[in-house]
Backbone as CSV, one residue per row, in Angstrom:
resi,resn,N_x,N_y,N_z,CA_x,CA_y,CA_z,C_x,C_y,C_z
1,UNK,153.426,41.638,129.699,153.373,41.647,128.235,153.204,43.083,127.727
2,UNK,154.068,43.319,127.039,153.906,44.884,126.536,152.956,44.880,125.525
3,UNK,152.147,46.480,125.289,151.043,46.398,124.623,151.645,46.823,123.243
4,UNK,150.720,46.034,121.833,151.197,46.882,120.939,150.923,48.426,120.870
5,UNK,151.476,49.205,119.609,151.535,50.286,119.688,149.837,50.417,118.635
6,UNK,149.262,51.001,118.902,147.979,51.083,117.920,148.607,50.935,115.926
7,UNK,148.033,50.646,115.395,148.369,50.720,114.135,147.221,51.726,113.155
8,UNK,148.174,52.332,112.194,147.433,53.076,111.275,147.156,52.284,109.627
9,UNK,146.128,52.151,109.346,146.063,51.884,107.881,145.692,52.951,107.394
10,UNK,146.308,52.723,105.623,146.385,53.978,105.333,146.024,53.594,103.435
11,UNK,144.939,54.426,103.075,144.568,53.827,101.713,145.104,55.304,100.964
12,UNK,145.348,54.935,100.290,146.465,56.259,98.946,145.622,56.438,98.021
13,UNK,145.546,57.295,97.145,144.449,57.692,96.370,145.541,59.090,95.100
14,UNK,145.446,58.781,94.199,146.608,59.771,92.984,147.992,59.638,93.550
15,UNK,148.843,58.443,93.427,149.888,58.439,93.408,150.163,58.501,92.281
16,UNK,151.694,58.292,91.872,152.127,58.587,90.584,152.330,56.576,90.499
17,UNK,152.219,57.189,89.199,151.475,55.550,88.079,152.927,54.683,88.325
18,UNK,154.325,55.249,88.333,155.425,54.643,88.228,155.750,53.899,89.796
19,UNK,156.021,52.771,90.122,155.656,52.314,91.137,157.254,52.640,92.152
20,UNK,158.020,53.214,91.758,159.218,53.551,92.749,159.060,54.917,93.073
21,UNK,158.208,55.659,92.481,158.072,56.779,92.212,156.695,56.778,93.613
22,UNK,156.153,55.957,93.553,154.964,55.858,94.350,154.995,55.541,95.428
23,UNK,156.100,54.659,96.112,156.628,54.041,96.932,157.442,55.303,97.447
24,UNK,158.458,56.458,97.185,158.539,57.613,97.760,157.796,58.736,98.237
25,UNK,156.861,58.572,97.580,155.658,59.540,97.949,154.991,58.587,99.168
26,UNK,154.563,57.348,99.133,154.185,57.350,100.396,155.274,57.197,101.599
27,UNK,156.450,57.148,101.364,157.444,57.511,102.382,157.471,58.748,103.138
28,UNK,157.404,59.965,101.990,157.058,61.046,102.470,155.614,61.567,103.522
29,UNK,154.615,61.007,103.074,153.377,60.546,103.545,153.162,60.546,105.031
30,UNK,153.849,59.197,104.965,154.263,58.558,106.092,154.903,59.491,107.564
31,UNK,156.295,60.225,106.543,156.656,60.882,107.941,155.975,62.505,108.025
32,UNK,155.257,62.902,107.456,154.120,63.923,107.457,153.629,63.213,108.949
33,UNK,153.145,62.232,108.893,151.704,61.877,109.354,152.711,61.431,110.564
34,UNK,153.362,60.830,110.909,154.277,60.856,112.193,154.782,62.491,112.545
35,UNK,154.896,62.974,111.807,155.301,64.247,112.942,153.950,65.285,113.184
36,UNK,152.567,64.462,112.812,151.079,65.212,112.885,150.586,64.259,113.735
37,UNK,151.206,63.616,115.013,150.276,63.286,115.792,150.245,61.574,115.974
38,UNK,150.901,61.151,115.122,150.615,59.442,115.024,152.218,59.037,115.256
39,UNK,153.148,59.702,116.072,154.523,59.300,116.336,154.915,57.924,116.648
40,UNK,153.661,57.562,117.531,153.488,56.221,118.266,152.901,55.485,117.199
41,UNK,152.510,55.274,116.364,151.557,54.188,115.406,152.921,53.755,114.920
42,UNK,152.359,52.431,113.848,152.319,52.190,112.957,151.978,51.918,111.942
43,UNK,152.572,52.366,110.880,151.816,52.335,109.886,151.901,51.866,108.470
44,UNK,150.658,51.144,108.489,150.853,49.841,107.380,150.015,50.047,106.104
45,UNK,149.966,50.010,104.795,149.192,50.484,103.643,148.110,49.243,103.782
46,UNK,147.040,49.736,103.382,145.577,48.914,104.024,145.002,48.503,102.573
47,UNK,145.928,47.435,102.562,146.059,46.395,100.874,144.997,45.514,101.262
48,UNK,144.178,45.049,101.957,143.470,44.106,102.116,141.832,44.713,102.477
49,UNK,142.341,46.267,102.133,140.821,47.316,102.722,140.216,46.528,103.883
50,UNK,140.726,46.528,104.806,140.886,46.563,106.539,139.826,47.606,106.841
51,UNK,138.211,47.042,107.284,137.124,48.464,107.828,137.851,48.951,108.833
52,UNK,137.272,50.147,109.837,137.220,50.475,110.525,137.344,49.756,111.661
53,UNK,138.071,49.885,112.744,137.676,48.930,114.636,138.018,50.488,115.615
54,UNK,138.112,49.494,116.713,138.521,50.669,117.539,139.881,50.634,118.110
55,UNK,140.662,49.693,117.456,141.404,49.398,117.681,142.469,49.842,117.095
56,UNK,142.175,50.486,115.800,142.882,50.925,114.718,142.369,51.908,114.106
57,UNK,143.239,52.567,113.641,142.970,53.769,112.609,142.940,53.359,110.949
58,UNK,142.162,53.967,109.976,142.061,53.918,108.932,141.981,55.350,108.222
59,UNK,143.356,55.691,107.401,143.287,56.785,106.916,143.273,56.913,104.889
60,UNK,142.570,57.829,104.715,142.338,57.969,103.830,142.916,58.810,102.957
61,UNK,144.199,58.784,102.305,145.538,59.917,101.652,144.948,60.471,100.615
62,UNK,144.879,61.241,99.679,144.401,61.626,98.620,145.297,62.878,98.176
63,UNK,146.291,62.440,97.130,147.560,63.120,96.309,147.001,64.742,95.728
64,UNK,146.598,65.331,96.570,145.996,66.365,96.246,146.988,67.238,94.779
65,UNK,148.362,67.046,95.396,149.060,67.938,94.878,150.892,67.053,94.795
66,UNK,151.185,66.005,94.588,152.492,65.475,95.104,153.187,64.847,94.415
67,UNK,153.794,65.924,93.520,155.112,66.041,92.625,155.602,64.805,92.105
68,UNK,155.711,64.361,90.902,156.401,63.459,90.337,158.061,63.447,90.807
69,UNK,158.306,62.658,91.721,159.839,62.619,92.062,160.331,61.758,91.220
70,UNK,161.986,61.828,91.255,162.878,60.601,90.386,162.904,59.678,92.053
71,UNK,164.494,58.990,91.849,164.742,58.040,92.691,166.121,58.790,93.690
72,UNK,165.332,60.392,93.466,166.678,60.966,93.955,166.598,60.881,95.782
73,UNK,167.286,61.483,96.571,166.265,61.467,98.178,166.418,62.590,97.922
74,UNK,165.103,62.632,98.715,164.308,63.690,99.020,163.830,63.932,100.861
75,UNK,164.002,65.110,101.154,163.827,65.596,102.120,162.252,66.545,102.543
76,UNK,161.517,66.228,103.937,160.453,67.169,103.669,161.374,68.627,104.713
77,UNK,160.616,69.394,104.527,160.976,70.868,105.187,160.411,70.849,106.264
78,UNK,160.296,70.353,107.013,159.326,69.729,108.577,158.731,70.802,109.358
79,UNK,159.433,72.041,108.751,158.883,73.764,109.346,158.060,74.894,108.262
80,UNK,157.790,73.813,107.114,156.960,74.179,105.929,155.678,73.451,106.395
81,UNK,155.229,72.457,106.915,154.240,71.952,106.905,152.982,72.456,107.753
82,UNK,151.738,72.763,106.875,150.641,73.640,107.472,149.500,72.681,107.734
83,UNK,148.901,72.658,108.144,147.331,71.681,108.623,146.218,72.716,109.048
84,UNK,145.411,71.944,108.170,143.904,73.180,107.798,142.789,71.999,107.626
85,UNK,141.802,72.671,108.434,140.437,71.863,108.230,139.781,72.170,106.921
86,UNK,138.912,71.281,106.744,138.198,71.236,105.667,136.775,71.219,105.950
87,UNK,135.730,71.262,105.354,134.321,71.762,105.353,133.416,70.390,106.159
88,UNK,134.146,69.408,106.364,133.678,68.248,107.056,134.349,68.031,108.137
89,UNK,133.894,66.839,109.211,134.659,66.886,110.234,135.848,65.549,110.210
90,UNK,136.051,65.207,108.972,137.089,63.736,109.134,137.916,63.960,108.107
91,UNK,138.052,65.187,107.754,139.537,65.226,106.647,139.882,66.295,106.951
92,UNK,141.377,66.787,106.682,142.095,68.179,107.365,143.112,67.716,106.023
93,UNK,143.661,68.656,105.684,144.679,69.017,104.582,146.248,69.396,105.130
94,UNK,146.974,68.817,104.780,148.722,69.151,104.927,149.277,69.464,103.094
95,UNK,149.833,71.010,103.719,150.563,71.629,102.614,151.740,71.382,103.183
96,UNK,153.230,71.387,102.251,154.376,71.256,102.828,155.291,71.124,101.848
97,UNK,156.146,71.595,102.057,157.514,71.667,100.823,158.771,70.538,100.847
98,UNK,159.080,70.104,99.899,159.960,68.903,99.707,161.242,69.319,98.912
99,UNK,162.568,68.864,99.432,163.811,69.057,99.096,164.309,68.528,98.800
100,UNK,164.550,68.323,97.215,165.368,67.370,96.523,167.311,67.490,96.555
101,UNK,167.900,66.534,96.214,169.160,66.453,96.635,169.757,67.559,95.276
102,UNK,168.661,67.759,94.527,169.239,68.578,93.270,168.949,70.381,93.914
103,UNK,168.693,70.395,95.023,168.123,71.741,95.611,166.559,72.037,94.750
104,UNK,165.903,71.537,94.332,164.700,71.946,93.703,163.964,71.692,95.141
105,UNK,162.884,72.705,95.182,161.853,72.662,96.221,160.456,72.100,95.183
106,UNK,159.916,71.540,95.732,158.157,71.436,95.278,157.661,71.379,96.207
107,UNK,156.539,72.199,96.311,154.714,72.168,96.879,154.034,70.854,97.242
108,UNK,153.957,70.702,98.516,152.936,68.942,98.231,151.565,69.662,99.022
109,UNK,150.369,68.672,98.445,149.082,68.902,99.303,148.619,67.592,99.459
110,UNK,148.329,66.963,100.524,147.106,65.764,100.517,146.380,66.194,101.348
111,UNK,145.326,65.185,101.357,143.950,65.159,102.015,144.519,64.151,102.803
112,UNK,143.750,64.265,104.373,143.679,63.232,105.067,142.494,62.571,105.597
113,UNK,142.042,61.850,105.527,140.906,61.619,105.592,140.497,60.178,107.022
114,UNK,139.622,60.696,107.882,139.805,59.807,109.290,138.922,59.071,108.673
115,UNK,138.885,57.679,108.088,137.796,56.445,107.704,136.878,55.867,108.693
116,UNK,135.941,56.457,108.682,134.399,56.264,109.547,133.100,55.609,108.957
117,UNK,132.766,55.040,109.479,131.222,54.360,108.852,130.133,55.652,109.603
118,UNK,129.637,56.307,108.789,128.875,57.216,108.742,127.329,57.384,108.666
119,UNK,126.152,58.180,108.706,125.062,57.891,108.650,124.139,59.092,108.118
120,UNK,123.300,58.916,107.061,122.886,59.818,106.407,121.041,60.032,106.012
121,UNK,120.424,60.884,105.411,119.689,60.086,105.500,118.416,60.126,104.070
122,UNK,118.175,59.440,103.306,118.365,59.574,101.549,116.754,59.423,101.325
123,UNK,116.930,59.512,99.766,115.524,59.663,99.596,114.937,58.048,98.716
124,UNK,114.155,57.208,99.096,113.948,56.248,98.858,113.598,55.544,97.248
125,UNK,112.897,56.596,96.801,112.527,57.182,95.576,112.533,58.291,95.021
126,UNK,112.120,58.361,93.561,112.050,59.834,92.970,111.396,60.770,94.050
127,UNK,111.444,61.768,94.440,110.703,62.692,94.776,110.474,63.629,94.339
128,UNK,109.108,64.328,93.929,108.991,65.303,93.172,108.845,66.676,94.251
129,UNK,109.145,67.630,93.745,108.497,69.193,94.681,107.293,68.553,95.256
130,UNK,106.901,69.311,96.713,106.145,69.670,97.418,105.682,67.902,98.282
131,UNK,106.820,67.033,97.501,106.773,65.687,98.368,106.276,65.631,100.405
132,UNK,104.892,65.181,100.438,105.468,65.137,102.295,106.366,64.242,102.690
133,UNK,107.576,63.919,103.435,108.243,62.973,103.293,107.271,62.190,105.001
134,UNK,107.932,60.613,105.106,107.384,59.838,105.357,108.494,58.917,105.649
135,UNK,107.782,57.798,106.282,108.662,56.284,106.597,108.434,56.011,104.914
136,UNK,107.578,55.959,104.265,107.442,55.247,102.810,108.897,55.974,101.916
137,UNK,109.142,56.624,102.278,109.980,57.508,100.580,111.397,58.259,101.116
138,UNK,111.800,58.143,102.460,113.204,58.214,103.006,114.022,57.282,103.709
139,UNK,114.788,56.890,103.775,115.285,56.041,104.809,117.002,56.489,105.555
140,UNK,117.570,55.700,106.061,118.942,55.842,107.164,119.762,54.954,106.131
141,UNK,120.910,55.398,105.301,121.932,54.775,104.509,123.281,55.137,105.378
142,UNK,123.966,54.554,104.868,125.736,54.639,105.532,126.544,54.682,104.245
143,UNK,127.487,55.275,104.782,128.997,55.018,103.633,130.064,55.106,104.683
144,UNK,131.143,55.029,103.924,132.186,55.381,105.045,132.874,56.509,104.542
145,UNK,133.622,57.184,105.125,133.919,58.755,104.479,135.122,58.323,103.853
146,UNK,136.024,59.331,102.587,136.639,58.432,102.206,136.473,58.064,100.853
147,UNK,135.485,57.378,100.590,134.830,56.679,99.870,134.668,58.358,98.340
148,UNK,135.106,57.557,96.871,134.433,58.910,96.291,133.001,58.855,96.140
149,UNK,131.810,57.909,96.885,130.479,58.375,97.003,130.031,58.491,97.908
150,UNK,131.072,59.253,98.948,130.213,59.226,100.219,131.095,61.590,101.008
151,UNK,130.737,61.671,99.676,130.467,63.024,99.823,129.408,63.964,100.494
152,UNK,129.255,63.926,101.532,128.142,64.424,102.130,127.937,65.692,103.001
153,UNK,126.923,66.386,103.089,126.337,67.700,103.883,126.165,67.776,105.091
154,UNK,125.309,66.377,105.373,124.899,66.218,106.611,124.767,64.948,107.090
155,UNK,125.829,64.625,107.751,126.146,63.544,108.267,126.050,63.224,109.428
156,UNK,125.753,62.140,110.216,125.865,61.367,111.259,126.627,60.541,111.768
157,UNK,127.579,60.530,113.133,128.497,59.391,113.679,127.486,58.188,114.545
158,UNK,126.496,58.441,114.807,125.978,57.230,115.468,124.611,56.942,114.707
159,UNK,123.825,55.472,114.640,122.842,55.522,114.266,121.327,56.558,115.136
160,UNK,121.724,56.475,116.410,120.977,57.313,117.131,120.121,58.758,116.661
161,UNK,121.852,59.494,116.239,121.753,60.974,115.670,121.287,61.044,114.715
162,UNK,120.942,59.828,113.658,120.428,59.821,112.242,119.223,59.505,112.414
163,UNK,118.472,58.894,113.653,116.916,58.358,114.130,116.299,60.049,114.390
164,UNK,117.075,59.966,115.272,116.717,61.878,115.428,116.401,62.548,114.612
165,UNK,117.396,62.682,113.276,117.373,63.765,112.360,116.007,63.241,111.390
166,UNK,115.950,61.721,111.322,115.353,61.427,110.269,113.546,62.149,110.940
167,UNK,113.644,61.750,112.230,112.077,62.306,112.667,111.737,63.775,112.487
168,UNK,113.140,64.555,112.621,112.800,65.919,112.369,112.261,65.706,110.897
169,UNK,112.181,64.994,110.260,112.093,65.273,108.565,111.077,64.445,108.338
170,UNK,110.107,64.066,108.854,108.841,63.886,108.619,107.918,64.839,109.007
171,UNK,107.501,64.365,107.703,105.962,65.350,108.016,106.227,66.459,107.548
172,UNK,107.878,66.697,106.882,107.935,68.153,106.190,108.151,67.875,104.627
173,UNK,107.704,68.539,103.821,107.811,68.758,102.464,109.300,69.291,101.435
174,UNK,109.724,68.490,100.127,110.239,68.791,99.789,109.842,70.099,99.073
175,UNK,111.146,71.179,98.482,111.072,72.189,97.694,111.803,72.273,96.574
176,UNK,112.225,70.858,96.367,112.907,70.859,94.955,112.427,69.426,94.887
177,UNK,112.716,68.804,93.481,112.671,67.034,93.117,114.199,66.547,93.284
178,UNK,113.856,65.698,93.939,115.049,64.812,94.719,115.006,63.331,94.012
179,UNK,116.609,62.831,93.421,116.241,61.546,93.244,116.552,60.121,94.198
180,UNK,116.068,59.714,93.570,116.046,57.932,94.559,117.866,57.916,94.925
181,UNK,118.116,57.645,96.210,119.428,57.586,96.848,119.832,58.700,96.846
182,UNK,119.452,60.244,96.493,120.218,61.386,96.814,120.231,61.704,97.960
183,UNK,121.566,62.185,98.903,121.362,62.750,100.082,120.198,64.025,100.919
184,UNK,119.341,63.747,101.325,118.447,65.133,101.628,119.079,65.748,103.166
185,UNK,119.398,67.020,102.214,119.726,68.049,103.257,117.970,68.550,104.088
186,UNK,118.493,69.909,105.413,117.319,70.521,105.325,117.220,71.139,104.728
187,UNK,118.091,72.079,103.702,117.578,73.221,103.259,116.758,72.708,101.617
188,UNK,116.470,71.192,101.720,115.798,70.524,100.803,114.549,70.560,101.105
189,UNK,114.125,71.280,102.168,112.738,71.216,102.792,111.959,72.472,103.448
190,UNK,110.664,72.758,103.218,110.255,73.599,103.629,109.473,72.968,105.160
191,UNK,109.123,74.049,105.682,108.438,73.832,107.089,107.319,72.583,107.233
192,UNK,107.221,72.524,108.572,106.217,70.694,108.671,105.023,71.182,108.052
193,UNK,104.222,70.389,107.979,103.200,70.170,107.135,102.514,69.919,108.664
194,UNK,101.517,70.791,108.869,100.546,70.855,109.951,99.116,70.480,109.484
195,UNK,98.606,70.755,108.481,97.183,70.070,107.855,97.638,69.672,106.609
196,UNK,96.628,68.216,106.565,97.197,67.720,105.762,95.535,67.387,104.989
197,UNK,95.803,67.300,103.314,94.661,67.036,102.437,93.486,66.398,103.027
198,UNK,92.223,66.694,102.835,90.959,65.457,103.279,91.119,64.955,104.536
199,UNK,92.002,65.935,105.509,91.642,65.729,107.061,90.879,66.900,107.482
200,UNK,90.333,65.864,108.776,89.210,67.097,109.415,90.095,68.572,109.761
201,UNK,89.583,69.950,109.642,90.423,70.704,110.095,89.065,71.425,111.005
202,UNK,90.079,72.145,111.841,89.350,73.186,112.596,89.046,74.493,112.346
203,UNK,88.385,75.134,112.085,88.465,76.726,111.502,87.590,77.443,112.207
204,UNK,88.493,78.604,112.472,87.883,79.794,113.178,87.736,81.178,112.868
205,UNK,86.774,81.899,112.819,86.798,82.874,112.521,86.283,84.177,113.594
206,UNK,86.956,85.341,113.211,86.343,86.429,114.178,86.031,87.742,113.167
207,UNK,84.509,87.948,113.496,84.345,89.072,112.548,84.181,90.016,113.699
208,UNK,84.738,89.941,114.845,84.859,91.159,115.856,85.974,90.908,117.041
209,UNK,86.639,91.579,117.501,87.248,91.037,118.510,86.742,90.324,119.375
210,UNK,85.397,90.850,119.701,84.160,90.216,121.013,83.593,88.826,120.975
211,UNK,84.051,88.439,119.509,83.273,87.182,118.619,84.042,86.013,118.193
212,UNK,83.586,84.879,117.875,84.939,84.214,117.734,83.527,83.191,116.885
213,UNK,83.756,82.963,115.426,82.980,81.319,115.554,84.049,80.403,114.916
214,UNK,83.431,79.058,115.288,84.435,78.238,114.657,83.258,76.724,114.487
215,UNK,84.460,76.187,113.510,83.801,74.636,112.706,84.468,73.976,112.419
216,UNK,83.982,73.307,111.926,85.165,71.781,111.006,85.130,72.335,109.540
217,UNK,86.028,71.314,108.948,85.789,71.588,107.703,86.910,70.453,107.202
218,UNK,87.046,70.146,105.515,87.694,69.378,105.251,89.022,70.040,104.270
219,UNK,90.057,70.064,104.365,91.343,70.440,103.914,91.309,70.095,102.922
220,UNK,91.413,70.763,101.828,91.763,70.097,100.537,93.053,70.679,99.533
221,UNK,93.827,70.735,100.780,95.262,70.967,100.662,96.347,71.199,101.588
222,UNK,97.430,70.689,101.395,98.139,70.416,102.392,98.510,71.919,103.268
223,UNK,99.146,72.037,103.987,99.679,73.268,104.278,100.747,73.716,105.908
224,UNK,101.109,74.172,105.732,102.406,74.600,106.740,101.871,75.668,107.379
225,UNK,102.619,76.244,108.822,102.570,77.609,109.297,102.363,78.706,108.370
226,UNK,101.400,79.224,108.499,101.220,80.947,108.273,100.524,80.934,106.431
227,UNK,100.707,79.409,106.187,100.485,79.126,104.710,98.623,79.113,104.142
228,UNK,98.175,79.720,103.383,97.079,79.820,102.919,96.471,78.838,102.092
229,UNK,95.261,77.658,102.602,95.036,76.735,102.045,93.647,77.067,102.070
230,UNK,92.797,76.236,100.568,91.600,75.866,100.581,90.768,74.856,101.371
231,UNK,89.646,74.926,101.881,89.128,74.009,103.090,87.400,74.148,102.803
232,UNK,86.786,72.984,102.918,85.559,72.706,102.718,84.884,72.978,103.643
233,UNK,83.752,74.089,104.052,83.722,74.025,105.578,82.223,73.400,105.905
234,UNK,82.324,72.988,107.267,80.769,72.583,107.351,80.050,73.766,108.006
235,UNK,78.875,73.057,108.757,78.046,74.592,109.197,78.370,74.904,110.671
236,UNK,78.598,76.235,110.571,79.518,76.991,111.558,78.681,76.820,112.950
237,UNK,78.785,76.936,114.235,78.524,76.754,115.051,77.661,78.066,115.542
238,UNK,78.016,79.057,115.136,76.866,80.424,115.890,76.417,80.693,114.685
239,UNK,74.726,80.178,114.774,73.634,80.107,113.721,73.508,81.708,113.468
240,UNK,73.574,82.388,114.320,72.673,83.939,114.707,73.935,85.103,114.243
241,UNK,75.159,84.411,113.938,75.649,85.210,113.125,75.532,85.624,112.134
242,UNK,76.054,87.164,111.869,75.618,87.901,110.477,76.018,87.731,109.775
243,UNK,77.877,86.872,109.521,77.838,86.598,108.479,78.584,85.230,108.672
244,UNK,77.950,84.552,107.998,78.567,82.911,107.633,79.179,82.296,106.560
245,UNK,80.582,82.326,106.368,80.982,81.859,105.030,80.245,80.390,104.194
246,UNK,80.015,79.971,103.074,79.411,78.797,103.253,80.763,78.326,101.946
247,UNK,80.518,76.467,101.403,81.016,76.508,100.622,82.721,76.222,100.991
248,UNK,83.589,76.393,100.104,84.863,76.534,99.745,85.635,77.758,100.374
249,UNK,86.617,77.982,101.353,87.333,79.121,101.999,88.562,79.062,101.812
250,UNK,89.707,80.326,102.226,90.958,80.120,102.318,91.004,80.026,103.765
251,UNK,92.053,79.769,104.270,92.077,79.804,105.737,93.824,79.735,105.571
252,UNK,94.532,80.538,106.955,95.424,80.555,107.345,95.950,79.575,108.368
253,UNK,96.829,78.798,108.093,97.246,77.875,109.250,98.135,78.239,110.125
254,UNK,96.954,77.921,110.993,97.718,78.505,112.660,98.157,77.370,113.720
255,UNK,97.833,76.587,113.714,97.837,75.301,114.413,97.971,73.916,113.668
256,UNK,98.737,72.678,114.508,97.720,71.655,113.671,96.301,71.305,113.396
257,UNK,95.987,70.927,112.683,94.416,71.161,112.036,93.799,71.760,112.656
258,UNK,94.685,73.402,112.385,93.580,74.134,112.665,93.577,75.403,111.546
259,UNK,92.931,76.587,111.179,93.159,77.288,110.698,92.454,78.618,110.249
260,UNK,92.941,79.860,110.061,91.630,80.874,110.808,91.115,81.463,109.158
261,UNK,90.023,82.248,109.550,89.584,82.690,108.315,89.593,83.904,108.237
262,UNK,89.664,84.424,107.191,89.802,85.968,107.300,88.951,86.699,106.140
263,UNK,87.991,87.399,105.883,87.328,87.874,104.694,88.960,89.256,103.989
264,UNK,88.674,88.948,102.734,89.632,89.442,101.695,88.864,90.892,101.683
């Protein structure tokens, strides 16, 4: 039994409104995309929005640029046609010139777009600046690319890679206000959050190289690497030192809950 040949679906996006007119443009389309790699497919317009398998391809056309034709034929220039990536990894662009029987040349551009169920990872609610994020206020959303709301920065092909990314992103703080369902990039975030408010912290101080004291104390603000927070301290451990901060301190965070003190 011979095997079929894989099939391509293919969803169109700015054709021209006149429907014979539209029906040539995806002709043209068509043999673009056969002489880019899909010689062997076939390919069928994906009228019934057909997801994704593995069995099949789903492409995503988008009339970037593609000339109102009559019902004249038209020819493509098959040694005009250029292919260029784009800023994501599932659409690439074909420029290419078309030859009408009247000798007029026109410019075509589409988008091509490989239709993937994708993985991202959003913000659950409003978030305001200096948010710690959490299981409560982010979660793992999908779109499929393609899609005009599934424009994205930072994306994921497996749910795996999005479990991953999402753990890197706890426990770190936003630096702008983010709203409910917006995509969060990293550069939406400043460094992890190593002490956190009204937890015990550790604090140490050295008023000599030779010397070292240290205590608890209570955080009463969040704070990151190298970041300067206020901390409640209790009573320091070397009584017989000369000098003992008491009261309210800044302290530098050096560790998790930990953080050193330094006189100003």
């Amino acid at each position: 039994m011979l095997a079929l040949p894989p099939q391509i679906y293919i969803e169109y996006k700015n054709l021209a409104s006149d429907q014979i007119r539209a029906e040539i443009q995806k002709d043209l389309i068509a043999q673009v995309l056969k002489k880019n790699g899909f010689e062997e497919n076939v390919i069928i317009e994906n009228q019934l929005q057909k997801n994704p398998s593995e069995k099949d391809f789903i492409l995503n056309v988008n009339c970037l640029q593609c000339n109102s034709l009559g019902s004249e034929e038209n020819e493509i220039i098959f040694s005009s046609i250029h292919k260029s990536n784009t800023k994501n990894n599932y659409t690439v662009e074909y420029t290419f010139e078309v030859n009408s029987n009247k000798n007029k040349i026109s410019l075509w551009k589409i988008a091509v777009t490989d239709k993937k169920l994708i993985y991202y990872i959003s913000a659950k609610q409003n978030l305001q600046v200096n948010t710690i994020l959490s299981a409560n206020n982010i979660e793992i959303k999908t779109c499929l690319t393609g899609d005009d709301k599934c424009s994205l920065k930072m994306s994921y092909v497996t749910s795996q890679e999005a479990i991953e990314q999402l753990k890197l992103f706890m426990n770190k703080k936003t630096n702008k206000d983010l709203k409910i369902g917006q995509e969060i990039e990293m550069k939406n975030l400043s460094q992890e959050i190593l002490v956190h408010t009204g937890e015990k912290t550790r604090i140490s101080y050295k008023p000599s190289n030779a010397l070292t004291i240290q205590t608890h104390g209570k955080a009463l603000s969040n704070g990151g690497l190298g970041e300067i927070i206020r901390v409640q301290i209790s009573d320091w451990f070397e009584k017989n030192a000369s000098f003992r901060p008491t009261g309210i301190i800044e302290g530098t965070v050096i560790a998790p809950g930990e953080v050193e003190y330094a006189i100003k």
